[in-house]
C-alpha positions in Angstrom: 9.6 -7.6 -4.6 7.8 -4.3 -4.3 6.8 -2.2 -1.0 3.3 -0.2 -1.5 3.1 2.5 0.6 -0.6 4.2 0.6 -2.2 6.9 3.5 -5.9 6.9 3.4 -8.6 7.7 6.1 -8.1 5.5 9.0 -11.7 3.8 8.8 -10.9 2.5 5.6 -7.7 0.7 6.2 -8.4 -2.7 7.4 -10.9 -3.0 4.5 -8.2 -2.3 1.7 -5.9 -4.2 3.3 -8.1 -7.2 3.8 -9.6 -7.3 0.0 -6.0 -6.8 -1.1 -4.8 -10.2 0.6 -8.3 -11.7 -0.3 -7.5 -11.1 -3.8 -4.0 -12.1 -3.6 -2.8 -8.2 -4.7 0.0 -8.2 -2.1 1.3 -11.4 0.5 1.2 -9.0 3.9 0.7 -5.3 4.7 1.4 -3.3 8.1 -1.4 -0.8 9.5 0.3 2.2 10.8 -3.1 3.7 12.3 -1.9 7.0 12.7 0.2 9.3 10.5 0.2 13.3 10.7 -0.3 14.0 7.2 0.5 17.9 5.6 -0.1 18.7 1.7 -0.4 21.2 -0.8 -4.6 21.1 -1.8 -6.4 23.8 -4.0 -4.1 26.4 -3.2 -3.9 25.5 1.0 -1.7 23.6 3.4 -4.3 20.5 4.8 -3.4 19.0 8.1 -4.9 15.8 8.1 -4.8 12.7 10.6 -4.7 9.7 8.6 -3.5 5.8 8.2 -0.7 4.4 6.3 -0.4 0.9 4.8 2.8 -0.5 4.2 2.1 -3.8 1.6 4.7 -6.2 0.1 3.8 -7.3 -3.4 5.8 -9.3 -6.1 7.1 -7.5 -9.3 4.9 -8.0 -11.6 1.5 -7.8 -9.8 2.6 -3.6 -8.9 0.5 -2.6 -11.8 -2.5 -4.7 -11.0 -2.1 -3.9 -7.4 -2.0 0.0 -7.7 -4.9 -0.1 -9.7 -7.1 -1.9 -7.6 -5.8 1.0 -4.6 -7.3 3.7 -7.4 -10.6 1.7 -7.3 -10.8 1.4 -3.4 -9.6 4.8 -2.4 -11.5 8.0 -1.7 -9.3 10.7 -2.7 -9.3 12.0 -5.9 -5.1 11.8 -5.9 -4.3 9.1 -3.5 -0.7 8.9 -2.1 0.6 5.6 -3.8 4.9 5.2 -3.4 6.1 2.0 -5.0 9.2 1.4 -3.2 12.0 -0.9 -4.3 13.8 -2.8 -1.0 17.4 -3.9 -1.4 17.9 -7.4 -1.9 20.4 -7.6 0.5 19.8 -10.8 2.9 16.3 -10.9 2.4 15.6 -13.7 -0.3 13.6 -15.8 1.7 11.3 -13.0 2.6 11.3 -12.4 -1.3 10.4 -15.8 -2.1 7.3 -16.3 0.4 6.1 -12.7 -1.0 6.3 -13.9 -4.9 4.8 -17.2 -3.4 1.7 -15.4 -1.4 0.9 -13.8 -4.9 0.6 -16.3 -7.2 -2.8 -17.5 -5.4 
């Protein structure tokens, strides 16, 4: 099991997170709908107010999955952290997550 963790403008959230269930990319995903963002652009500090998703995905469907969050996203370098949970106590969430993937 694999964590996604993307920010992206707030208005385009829901949709991403939508087509990515719809197409079976990840089993479930959390909206945080507002994250105080700060990064290094062309030289500049941006403050930015933006969304997070946090999306659980099985292994092998990372690839696949972060690709299709290139396609939908409008930044040119969109934050994507793959994140790998512990394993500790969890297997039945594990299980249902690999099972919500294989469509």
């Amino acid at each position: 099991m694999r964590a996604i963790f993307v920010t992206l403008p707030a208005s385009d959230a829901e949709a991403m997170l939508l087509l990515m269930l719809r197409e079976r990319l990840v089993a479930g995903g959390s909206i945080l709908p507002t994250v105080h963002t700060r990064y290094w652009w062309n030289g500049e500090i941006v403050a930015e107010q933006e969304a997070a998703i946090l999306m659980e995905t099985a292994a092998d469907r990372v690839d696949e999955a972060v690709e299709r969050i290139r396609q939908l996203h409008p930044f040119d370098a969109p934050r994507i952290i793959i994140l790998q949970p512990s394993r500790r106590g969890v297997d039945d969430f594990y299980r249902w997550v690999f099972a919500e993937t294989r469509g």
